[in-house]
N, C-alpha and C positions, 0 to 999 in steps of 0.2 A: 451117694456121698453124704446123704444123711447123718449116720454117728461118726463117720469119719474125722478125728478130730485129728487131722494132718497137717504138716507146713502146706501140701500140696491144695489141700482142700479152704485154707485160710487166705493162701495168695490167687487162690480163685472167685475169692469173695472181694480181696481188693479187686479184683480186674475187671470186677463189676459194680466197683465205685462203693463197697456196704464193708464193717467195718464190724466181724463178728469173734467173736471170743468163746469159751464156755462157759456153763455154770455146773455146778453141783446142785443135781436133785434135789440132795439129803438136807445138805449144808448150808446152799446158795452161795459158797465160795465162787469166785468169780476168777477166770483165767482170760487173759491177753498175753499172747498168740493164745488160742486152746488149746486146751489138753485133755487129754481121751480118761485119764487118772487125777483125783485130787490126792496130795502128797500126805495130804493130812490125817486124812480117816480112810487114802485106799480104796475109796469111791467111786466105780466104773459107772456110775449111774448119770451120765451127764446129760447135758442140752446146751443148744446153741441159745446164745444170746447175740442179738445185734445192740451195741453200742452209739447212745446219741452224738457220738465227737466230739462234745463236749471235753473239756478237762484244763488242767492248771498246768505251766511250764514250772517243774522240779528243781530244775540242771541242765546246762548247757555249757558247751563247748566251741569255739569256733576254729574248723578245719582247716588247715592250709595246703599240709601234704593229702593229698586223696588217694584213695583208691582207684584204681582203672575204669571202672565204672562210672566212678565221679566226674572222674577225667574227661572222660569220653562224655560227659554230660557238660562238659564246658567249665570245669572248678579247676582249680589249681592257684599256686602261691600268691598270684596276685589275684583271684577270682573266689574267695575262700567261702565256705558256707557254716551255716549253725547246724549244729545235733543236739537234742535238748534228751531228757527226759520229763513224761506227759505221764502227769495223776491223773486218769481218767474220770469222769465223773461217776461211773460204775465201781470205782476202788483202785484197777488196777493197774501201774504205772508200764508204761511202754516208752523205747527207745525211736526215735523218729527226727528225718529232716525236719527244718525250724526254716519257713518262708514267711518273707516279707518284714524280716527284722534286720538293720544295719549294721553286718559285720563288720565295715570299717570303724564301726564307736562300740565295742560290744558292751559296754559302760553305760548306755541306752538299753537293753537289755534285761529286761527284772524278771527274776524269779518270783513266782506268783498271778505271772499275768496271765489272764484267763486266754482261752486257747482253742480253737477249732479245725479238727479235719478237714483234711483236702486229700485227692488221689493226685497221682503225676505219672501222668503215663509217658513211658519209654518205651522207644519200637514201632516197628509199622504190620498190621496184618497179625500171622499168627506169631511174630515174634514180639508183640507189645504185651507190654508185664505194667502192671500198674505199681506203685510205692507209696506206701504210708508217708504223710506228713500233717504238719499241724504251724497256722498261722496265729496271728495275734487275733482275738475273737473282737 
C-alpha cells in the first residue's frame, strides 16, 4: 500500500486514527484526500505526507435533513449537525463533520476559528470505519 494513493488506502489511515494526504516530489503541491497525480505539472512522483490536524474553520453549514448514515448515527431535523470546510495547516482545505460547536445558535459559530482533528469511529469489529472530523482547537 505504499504508493497507493487510493480512497481505499486514505480511509485505512483514518481507521488507524492518522490523517495522510500526498505531496508532490517535484513541487511539494500538497493533496487532501491523496492523489496518486498532481493536476498541475502531471507529476506521478508522489509521497505520503501525514498531516498535524491542525487547520482553521473556512465554511460551514448546519444539516437538518441527513443522509442515512447520519441517520442511523442519531441526526435528524430536530438533532441537526455542522459540516464545515477546514484549511488545513499544510495548505489544503478538506470537507468534514464540525464537533462540539452549537448548532442550536449557529450564529456562535465563526469562521476562522482554529480547529483540530478528531477520528469518530462507527461500527463494531471488522465493520468499524473511522470518519474525519474537526473540533474547535
Amino acid at each position: 500500500m505504499e504508493n497507493q494513493f487510493t480512497h481505499a488506502a486514505y480511509s485505512s489511515f483514518l481507521n488507524e486514527h492518522k490523517l495522510l494526504g500526498s505531496r508532490d516530489k517535484k513541487s511539494g503541491a500538497v493533496f487532501l484526500p491523496p492523489r496518486p497525480l498532481n493536476p498541475q505539472n502531471y507529476s506521478v512522483d508522489m509521497e505520503w505526507l501525514e498531516f498535524s490536524g491542525k487547520g482553521t474553520l473556512e465554511a460551514y453549514t448546519i444539516v437538518y435533513i441527513a443522509p442515512t448514515a447520519m441517520i442511523e448515527a442519531g441526526f435528524d431535523r430536530k438533532n441537526p449537525y455542522c459540516v464545515g470546510i477546514v484549511k488545513t495547516e499544510e495548505g489544503p482545505m478538506v470537507s468534514a463533520f464540525i464537533k462540539d460547536v452549537d448548532v442550536l445558535h449557529p450564529e456562535t459559530i465563526k469562521v476562522g476559528t482554529p480547529v483540530k482533528a478528531l477520528f469518530i469511529d462507527r461500527g463494531e469489529g471488522d465493520a468499524r470505519q473511522s470518519f474525519l472530523a474537526f473540533q474547535p482547537a
